[in-house]
MARBA-3410 file (N, C-alpha, C, O; in Angstrom, 1 decimal):
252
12.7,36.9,50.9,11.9,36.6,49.7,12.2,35.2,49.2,13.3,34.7,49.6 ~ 11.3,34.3,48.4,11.4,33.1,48.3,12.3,33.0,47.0,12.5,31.9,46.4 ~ 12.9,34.3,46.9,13.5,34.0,45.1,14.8,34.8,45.4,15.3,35.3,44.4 ~ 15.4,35.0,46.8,16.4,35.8,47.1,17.7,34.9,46.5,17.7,33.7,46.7 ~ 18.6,35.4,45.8,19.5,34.7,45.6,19.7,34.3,43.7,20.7,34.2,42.9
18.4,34.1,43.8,18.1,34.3,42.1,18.1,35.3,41.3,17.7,36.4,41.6 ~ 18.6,35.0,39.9,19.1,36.4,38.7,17.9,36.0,37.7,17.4,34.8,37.7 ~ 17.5,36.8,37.0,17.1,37.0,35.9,17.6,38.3,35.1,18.0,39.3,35.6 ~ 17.6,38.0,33.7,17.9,38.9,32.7,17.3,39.1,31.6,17.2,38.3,30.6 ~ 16.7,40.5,31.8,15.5,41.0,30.9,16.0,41.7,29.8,16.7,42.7,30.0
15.7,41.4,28.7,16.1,42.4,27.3,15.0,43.2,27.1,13.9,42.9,27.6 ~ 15.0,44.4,26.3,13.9,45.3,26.3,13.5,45.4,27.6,12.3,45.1,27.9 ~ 14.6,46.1,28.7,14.0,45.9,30.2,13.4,47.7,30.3,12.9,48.1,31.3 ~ 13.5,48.3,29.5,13.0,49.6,29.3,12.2,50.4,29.1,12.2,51.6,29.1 ~ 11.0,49.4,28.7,10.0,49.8,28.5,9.3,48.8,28.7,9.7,47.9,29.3
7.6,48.8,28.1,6.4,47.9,28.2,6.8,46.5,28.7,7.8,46.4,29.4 ~ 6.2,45.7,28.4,6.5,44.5,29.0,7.9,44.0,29.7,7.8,43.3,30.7 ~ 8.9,44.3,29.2,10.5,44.0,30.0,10.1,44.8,31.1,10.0,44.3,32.2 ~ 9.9,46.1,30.8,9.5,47.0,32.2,8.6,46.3,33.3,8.8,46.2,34.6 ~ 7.8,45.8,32.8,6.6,45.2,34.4,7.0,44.1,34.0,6.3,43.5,34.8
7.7,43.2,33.5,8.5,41.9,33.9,9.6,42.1,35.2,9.7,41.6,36.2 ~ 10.4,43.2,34.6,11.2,43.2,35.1,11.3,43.7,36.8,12.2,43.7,37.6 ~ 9.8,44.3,36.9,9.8,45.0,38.3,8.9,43.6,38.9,9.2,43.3,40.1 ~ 8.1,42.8,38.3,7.5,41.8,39.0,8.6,40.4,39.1,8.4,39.4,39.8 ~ 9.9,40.5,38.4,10.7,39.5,39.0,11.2,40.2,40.4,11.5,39.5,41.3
11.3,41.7,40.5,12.3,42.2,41.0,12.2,42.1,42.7,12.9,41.9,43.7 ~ 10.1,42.3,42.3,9.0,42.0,43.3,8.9,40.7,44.3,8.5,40.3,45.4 ~ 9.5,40.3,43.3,9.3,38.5,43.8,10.6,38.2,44.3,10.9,37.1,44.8 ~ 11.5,39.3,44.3,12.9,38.4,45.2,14.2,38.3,44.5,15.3,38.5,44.9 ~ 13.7,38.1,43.3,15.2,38.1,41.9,16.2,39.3,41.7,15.9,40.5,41.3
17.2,39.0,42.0,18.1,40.2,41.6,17.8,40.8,39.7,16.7,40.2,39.5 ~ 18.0,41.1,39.1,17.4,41.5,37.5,18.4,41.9,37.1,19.2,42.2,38.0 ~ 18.5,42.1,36.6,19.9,42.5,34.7,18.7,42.7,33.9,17.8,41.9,33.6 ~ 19.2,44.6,33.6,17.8,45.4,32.8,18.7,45.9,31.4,19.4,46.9,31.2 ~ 18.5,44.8,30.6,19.2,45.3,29.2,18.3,45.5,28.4,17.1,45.0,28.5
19.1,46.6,27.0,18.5,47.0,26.4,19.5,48.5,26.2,20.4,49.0,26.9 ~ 18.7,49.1,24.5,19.7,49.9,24.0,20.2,51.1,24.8,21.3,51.4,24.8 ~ 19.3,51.7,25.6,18.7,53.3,26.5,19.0,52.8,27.9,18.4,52.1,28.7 ~ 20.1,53.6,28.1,20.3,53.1,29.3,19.6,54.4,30.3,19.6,54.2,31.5 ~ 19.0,55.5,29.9,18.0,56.1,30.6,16.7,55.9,30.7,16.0,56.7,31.3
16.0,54.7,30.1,14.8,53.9,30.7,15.1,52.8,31.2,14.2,52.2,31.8 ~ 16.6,52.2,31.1,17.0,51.4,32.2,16.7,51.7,33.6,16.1,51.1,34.5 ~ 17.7,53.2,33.5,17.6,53.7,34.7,15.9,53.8,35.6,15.7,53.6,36.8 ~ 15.1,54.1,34.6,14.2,54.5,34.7,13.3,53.2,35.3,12.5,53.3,36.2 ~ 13.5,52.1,34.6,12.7,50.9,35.3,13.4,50.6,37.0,12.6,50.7,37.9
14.7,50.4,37.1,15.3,50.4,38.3,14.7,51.4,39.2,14.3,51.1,40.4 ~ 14.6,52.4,38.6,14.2,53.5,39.8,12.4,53.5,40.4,11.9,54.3,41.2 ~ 11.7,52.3,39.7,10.5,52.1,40.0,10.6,51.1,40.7,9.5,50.7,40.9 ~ 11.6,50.3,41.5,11.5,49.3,42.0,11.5,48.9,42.7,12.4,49.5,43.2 ~ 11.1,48.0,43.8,10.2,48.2,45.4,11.6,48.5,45.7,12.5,48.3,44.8
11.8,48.9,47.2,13.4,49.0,48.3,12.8,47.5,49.0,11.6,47.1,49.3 ~ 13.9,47.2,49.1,14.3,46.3,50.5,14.4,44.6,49.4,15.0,43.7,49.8 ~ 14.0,44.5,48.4,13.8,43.5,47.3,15.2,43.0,47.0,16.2,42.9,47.7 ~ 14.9,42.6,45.1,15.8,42.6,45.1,16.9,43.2,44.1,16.4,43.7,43.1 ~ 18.0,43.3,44.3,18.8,44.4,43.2,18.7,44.6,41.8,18.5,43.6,41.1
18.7,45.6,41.4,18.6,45.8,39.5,20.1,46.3,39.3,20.8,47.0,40.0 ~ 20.3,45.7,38.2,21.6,46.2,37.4,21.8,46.0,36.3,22.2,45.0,35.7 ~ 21.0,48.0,35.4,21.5,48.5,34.1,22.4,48.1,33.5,23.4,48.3,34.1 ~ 22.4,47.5,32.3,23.3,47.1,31.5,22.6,47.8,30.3,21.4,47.6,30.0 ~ 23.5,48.8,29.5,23.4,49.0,28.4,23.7,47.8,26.9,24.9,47.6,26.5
23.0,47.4,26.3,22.9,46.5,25.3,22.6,46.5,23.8,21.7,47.3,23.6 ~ 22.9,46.0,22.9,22.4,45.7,21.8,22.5,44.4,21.3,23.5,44.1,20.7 ~ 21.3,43.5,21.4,21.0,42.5,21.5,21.7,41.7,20.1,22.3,40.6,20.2 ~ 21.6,42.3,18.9,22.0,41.9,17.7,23.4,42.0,17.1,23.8,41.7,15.9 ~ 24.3,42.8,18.5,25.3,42.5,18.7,26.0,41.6,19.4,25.8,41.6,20.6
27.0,40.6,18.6,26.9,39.8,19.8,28.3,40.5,20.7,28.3,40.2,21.9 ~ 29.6,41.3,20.3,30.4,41.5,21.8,29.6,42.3,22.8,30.0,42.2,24.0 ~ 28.3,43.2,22.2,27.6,43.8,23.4,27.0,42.6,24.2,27.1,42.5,25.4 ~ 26.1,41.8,23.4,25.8,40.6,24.4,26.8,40.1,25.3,26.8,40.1,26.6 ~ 27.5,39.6,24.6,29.2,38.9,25.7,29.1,39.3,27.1,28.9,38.9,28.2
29.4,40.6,26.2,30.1,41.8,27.6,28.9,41.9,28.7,29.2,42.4,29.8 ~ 27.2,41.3,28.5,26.2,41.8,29.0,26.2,40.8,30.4,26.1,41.0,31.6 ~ 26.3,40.0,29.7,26.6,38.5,29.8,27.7,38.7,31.2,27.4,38.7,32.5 ~ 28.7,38.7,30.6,30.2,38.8,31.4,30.2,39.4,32.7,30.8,39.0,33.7 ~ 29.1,40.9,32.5,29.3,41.4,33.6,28.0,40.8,34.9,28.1,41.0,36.2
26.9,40.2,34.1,26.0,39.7,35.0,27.0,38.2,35.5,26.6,37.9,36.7 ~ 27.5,37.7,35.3,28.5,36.7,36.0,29.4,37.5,37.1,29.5,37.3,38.3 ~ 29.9,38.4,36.2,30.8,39.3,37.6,29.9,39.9,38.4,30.5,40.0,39.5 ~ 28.7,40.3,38.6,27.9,40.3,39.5,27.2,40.1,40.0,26.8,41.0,40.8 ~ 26.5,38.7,40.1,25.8,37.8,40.6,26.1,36.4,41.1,25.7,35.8,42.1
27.1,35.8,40.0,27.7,34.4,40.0,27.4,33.6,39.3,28.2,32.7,38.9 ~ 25.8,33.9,38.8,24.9,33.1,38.3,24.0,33.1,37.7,23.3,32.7,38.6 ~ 23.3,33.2,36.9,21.8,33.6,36.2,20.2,32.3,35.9,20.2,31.4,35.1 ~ 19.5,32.6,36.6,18.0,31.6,36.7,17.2,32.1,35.7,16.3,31.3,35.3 ~ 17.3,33.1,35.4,16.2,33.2,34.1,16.6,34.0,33.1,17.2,35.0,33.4
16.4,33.7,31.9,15.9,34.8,31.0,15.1,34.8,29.9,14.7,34.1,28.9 ~ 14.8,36.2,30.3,13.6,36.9,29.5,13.7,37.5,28.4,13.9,38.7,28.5 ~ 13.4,36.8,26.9,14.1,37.2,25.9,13.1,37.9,25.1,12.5,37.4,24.2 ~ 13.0,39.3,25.6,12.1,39.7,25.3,11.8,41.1,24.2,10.8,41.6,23.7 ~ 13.7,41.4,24.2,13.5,42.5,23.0,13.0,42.4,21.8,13.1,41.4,21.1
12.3,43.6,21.3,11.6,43.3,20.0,11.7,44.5,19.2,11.9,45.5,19.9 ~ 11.5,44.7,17.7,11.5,45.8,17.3,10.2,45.6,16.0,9.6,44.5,15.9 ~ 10.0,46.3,15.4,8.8,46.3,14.2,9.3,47.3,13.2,9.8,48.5,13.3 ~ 8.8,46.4,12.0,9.0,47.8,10.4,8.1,48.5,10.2,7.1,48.4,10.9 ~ 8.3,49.5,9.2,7.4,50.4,8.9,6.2,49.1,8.5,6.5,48.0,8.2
4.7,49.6,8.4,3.7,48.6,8.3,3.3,49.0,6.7,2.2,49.5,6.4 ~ 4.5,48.7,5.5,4.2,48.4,3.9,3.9,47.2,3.1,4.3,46.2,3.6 ~ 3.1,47.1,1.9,3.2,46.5,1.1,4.5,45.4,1.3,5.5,45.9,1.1 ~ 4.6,44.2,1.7,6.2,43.1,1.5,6.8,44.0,0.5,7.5,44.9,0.9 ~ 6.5,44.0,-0.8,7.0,44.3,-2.0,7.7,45.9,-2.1,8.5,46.3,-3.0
7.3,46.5,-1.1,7.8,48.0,-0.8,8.7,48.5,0.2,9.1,49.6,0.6 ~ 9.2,46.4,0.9,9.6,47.2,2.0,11.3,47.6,1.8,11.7,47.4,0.6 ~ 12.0,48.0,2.3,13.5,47.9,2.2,14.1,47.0,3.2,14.0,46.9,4.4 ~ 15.1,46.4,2.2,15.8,45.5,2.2,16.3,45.7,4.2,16.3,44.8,5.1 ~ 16.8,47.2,4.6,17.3,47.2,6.0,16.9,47.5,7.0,17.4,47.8,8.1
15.4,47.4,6.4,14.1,47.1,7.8,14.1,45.9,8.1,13.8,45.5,9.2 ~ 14.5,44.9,6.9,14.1,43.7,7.2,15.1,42.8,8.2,14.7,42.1,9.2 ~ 16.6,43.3,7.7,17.2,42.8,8.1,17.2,43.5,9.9,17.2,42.8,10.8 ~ 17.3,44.8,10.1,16.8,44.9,11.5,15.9,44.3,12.1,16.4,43.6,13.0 ~ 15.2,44.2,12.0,13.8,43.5,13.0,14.6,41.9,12.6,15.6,41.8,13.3
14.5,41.2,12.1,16.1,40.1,12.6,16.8,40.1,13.2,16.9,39.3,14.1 ~ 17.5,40.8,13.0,18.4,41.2,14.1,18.5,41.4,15.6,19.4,41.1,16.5 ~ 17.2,42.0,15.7,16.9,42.0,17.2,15.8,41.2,17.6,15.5,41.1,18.8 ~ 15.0,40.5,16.6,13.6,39.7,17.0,14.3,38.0,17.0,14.1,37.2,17.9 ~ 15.0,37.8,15.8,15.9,36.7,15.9,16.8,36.3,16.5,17.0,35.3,17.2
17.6,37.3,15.9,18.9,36.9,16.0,19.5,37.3,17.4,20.2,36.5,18.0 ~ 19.0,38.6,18.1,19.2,38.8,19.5,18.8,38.1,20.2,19.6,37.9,21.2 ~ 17.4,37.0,20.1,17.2,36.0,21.1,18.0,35.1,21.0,18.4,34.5,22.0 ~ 18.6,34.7,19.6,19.7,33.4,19.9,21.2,33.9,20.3,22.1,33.4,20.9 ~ 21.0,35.0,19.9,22.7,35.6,20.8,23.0,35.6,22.3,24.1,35.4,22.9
21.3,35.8,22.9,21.3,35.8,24.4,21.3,34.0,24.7,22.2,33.4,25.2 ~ 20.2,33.6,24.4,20.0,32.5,25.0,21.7,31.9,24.7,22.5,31.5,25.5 ~ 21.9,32.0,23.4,23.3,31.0,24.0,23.9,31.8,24.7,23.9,31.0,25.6 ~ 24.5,32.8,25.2,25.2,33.2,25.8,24.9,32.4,27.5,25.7,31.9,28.2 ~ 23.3,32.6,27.7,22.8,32.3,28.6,22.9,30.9,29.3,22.9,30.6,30.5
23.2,30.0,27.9,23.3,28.5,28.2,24.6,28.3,28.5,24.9,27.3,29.0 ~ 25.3,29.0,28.3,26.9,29.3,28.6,27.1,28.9,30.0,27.5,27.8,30.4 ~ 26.7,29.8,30.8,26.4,30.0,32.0,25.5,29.3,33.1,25.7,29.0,34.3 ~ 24.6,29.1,32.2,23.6,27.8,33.2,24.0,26.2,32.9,23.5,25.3,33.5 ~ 24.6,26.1,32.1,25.3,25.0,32.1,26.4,24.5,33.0,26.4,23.3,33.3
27.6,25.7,33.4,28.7,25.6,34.1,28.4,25.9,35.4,29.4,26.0,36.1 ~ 27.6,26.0,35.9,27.3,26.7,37.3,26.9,25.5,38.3,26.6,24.3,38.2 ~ 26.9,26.4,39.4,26.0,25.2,40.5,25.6,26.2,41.5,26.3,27.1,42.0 ~ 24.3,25.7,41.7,23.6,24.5,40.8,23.5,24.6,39.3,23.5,25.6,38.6 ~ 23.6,23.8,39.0,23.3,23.7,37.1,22.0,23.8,36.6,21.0,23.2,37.1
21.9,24.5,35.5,20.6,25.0,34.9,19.9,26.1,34.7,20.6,27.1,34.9 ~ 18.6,26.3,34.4,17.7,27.3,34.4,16.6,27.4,33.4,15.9,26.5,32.9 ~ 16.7,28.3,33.3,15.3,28.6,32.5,15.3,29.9,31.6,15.6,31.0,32.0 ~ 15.0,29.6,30.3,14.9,30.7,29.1,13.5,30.7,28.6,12.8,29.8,28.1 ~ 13.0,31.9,29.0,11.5,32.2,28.1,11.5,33.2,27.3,11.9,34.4,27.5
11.0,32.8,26.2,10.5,33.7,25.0,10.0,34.2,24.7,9.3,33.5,24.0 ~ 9.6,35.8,24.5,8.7,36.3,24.3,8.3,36.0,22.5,9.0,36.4,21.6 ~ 7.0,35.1,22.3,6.4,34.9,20.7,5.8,36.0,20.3,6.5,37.0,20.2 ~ 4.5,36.1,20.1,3.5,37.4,19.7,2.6,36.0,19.3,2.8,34.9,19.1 ~ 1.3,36.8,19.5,-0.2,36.1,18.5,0.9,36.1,17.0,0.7,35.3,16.0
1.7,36.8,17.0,1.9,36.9,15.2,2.9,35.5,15.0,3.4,35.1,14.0 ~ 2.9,35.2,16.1,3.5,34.0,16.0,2.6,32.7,15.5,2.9,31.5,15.7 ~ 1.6,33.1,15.0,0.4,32.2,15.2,-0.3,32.7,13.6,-0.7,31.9,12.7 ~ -0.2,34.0,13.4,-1.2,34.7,12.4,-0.7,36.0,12.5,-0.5,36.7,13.5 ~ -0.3,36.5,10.9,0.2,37.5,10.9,-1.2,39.0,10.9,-2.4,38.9,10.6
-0.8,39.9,11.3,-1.4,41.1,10.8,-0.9,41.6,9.2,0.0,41.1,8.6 ~ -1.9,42.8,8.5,-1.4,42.7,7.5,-0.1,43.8,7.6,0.3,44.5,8.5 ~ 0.4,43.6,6.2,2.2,44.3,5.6,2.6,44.0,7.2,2.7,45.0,8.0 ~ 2.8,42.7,7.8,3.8,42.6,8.8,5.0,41.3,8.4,5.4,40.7,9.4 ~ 5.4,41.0,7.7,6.0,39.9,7.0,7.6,39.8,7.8,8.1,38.8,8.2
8.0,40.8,7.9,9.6,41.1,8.5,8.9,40.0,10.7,8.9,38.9,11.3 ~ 8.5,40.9,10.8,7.9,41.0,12.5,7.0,39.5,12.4,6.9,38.9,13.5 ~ 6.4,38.9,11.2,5.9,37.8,11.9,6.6,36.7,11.2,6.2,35.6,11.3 ~ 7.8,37.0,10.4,8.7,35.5,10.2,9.3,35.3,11.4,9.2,34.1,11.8 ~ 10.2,36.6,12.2,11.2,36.6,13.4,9.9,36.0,14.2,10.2,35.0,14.8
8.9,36.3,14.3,7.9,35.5,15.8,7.9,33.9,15.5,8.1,33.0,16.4 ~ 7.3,33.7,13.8,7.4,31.9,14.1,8.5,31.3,14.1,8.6,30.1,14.2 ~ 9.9,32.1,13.9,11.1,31.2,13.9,11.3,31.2,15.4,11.7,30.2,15.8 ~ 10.9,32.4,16.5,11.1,31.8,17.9,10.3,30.7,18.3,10.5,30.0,19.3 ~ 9.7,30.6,17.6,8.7,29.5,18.1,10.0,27.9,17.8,10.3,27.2,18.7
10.4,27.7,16.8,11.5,26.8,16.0,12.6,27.3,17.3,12.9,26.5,18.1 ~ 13.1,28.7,17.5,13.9,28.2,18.4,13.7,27.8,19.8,14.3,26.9,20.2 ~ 12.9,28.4,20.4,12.2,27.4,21.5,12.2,26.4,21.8,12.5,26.0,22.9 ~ 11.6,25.4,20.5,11.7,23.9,20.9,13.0,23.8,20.6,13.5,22.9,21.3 ~ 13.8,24.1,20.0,15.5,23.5,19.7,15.8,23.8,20.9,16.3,22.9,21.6
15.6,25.3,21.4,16.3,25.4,22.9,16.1,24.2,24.2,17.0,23.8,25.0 ~ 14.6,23.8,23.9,14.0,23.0,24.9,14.4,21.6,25.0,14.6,20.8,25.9 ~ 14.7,21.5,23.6,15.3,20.1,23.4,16.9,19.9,23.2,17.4,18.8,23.4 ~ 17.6,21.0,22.9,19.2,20.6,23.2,19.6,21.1,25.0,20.8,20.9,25.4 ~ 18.5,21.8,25.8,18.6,22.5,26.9,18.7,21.0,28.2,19.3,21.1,29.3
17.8,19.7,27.6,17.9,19.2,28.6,18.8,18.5,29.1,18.6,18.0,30.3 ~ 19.9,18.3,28.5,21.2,17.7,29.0,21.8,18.3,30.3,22.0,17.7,31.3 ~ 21.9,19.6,30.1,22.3,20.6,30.9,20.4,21.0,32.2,19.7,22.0,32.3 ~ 20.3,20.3,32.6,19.1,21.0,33.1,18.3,22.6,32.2,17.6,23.1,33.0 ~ 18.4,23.0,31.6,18.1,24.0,31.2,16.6,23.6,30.5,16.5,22.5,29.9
15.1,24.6,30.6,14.0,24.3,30.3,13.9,26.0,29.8,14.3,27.1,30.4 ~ 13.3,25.9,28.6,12.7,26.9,27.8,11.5,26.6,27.1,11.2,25.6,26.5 ~ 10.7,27.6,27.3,9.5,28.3,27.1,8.9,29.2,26.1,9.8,29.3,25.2 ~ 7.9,29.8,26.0,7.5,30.7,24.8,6.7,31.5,25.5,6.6,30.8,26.5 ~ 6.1,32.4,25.7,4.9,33.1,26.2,4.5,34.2,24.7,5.2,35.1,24.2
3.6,33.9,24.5,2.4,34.6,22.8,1.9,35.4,23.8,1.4,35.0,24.8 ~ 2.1,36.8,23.3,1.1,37.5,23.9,0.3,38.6,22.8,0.8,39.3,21.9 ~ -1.1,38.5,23.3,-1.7,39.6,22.8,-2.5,40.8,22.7,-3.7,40.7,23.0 ~ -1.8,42.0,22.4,-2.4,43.4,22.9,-1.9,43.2,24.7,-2.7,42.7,25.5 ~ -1.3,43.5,24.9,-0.8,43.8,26.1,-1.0,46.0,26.0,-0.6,46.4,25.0
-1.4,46.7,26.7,-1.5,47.4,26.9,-0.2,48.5,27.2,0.0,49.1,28.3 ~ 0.7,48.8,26.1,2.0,49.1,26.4,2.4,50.7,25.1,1.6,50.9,24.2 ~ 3.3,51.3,25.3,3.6,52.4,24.0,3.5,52.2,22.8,3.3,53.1,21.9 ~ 3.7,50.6,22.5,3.6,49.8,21.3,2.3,50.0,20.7,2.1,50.6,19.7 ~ 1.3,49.4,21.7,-0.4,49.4,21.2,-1.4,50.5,21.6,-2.6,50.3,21.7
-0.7,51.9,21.9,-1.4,52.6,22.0,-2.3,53.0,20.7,-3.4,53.4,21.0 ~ -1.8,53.0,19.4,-2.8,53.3,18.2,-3.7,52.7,17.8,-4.4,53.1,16.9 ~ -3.8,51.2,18.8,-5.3,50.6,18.5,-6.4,51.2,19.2,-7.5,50.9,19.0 ~ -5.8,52.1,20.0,-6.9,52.5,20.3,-7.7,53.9,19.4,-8.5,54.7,19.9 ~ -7.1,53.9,17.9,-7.3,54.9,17.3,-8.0,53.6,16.1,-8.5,53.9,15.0
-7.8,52.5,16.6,-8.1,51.7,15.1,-7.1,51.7,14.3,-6.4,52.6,13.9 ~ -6.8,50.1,13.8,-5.3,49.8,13.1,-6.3,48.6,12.1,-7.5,48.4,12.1 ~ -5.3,48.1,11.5,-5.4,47.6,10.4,-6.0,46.4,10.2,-5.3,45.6,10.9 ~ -7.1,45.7,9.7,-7.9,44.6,9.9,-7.2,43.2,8.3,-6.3,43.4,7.5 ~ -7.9,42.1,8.5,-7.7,40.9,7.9,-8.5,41.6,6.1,-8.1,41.5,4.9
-9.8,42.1,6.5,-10.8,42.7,5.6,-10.2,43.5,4.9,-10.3,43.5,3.7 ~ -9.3,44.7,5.5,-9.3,46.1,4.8,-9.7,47.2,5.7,-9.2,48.4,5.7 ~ -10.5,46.7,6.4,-11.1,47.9,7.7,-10.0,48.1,8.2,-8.9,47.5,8.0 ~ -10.2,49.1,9.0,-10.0,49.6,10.6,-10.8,49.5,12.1,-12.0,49.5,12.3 ~ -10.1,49.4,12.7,-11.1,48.5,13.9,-10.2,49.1,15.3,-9.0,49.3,15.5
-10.9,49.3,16.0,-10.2,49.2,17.6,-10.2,47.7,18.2,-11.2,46.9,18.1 ~ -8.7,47.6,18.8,-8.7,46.5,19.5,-9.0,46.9,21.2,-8.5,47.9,21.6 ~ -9.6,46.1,22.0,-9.3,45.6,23.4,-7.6,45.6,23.8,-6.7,45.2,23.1 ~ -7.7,46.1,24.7,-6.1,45.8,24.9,-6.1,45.1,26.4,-7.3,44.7,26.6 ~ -5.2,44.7,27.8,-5.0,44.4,28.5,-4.0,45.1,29.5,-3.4,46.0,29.0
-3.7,44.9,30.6,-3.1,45.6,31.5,-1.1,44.6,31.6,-0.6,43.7,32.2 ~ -0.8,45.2,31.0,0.7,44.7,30.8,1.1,43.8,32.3,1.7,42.7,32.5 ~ 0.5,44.7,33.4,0.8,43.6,34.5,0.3,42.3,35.2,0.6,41.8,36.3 ~ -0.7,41.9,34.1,-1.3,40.6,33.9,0.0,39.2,32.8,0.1,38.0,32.7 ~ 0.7,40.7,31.8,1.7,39.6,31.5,2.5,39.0,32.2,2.7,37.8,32.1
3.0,39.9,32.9,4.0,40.3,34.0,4.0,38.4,34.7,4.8,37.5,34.5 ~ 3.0,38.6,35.3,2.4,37.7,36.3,2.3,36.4,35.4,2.6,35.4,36.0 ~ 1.9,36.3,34.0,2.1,35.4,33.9,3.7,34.7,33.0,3.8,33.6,32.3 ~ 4.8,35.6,33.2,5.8,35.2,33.1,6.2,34.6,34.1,6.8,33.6,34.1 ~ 5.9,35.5,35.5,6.6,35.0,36.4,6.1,33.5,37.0,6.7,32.7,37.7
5.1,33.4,36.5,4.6,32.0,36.6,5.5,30.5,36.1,5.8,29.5,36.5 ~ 5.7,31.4,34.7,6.6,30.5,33.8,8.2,29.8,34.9,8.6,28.7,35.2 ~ 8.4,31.3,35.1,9.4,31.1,36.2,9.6,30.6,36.9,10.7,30.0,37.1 ~ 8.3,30.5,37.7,8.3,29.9,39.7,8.4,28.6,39.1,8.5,27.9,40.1 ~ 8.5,27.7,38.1,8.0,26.3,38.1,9.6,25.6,38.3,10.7,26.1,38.0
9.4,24.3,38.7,10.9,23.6,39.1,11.4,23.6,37.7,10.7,23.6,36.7 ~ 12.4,23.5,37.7,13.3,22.9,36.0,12.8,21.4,35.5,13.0,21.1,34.4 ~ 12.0,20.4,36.5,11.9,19.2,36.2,10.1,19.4,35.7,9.4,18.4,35.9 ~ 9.6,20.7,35.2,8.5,21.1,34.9,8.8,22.4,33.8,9.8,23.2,33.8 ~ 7.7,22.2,32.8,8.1,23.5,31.6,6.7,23.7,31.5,5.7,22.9,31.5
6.7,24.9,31.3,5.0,25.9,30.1,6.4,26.0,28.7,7.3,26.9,28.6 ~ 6.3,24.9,28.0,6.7,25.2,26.8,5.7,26.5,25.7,6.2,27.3,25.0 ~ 4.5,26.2,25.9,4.0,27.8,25.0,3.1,27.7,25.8,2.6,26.6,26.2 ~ 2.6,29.4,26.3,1.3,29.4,26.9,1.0,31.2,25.6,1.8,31.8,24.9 ~ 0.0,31.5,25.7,-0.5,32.6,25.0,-1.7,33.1,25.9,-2.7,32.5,26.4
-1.3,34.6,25.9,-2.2,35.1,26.7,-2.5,36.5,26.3,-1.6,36.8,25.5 ~ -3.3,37.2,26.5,-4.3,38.0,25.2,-5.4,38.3,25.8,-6.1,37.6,26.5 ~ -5.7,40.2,25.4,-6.7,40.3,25.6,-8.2,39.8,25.2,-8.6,39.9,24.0 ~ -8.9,39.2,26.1,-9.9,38.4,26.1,-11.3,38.8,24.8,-12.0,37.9,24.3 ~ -11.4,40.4,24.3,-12.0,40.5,23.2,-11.2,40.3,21.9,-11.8,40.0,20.9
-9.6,40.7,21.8,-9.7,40.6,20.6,-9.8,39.9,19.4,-10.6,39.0,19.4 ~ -9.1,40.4,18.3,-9.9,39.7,17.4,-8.5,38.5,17.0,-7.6,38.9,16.2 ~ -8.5,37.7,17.3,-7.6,36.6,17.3,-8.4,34.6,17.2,-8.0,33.7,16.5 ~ -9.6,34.6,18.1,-10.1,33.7,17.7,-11.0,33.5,17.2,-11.9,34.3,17.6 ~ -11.6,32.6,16.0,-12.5,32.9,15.2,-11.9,33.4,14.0,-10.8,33.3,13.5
-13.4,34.4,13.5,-13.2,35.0,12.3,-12.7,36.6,12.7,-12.6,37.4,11.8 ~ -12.4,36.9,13.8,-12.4,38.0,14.2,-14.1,38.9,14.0,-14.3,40.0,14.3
END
């Protein structure tokens, strides 16, 4: 495989998108580190994954911890040597209230793992792709459209999306000393357990209710690994990719 030899490390590797991320690195040759809280949809993504490719190894995680990060970290070094990508892609969401109704430790959750887990990983990440050799790599970030435009009562879920965006370019720009290149990928309506209620109609800019278009999660897949294949002396600092009807450009 043209990527044998190469690591990547997927957060939220247990479900929707980490899941077909993580089997389209796995597809392509990359050894994978499948973190996240549930280590039985870990298991679960591993066990979907071509034979003869390349290796998965479950790590149980909580991203907004940082000794669980460490230790995630620690053991993907003890097992690989090395790490080429990661995919910082865990995410969580609050109940969808009024700002003014929400509680104080929704808020701070969805931080925790939308923020603060991506800076816990990525440094840990730069740890490592700094000291190594070859030296470098690559960190991509999972943004959202809400990184762009919120939905309504989403205020918790779309501050943590435009602060990745703030950390991205800091990443991108204190990354280049050390070879290291980071990225963003916005995605929208990906087709996953998350967006299954649009298709029941969810909440509009107006007040309506509306069905959204959604997309086939393994169209994101593909275009992460894109992000990936590229040399380190090349970046997709943000690309955004989205189902082609929804309601995002325009007036909706």
């Amino acid at each position: 495989m043209p990527n044998s030899g190469k690591v990547a490390f997927v957060t939220g590797a247990g479900s929707g998108t980490g899941r077909a991320v993580s089997l389209a690195f796995q597809s392509a040759g990359y050894s994978v580190v499948l973190a996240g809280r549930r280590l039985a949809e870990l298991e679960k993504t591993a066990a979907l994954a071509a034979s003869g490719d390349g290796k998965m190894l479950a790590i149980p995680t909580d991203v907004s911890q940082p000794d669980s990060v460490q230790a995630a970290f620690t053991k993907t070094k003890e097992a690989f040597g090395r790490l080429d990508i990661l995919f910082n892609n865990a995410g969580i969401n609050a109940p969808s209230v009024p700002l003014e109704d929400l509680k104080y430790e929704h808020w701070t959750a969805v931080l925790g793992v939308n923020l603060t887990g991506a800076f816990l990983c990525a440094q840990a990440a730069i740890q490592l792709m700094k000291a190594q050799q070859p030296r470098g790599g690559r960190i991509i970030n999972n943004g959202s459209i809400s990184a762009h435009a919120p939905r309504p009562d989403s205020a918790p879920y779309t501050a943590t999306k435009h602060a990745i965006t703030g950390l991205t370019k800091c990443i991108a720009l204190d990354g280049r000393k050390y070879d290291i290149a980071c990225g963003q990928i916005d995605i929208g309506n990906a087709a996953t357990e998350l967006t299954e209620r649009m298709a029941a109609g969810i909440p509009q800019a107006n007040g309506t209710l509306a069905v959204e278009p959604r997309m086939n999660v393994t169209d994101v897949a593909k275009a992460v690994l894109y992000m990936a294949s590229l040399p380190l002396d090349a970046n997709v600092l943000s690309m955004t990719v989205m189902a082609t009807k929804m309601p995002f450009v325009g007036r909706g």
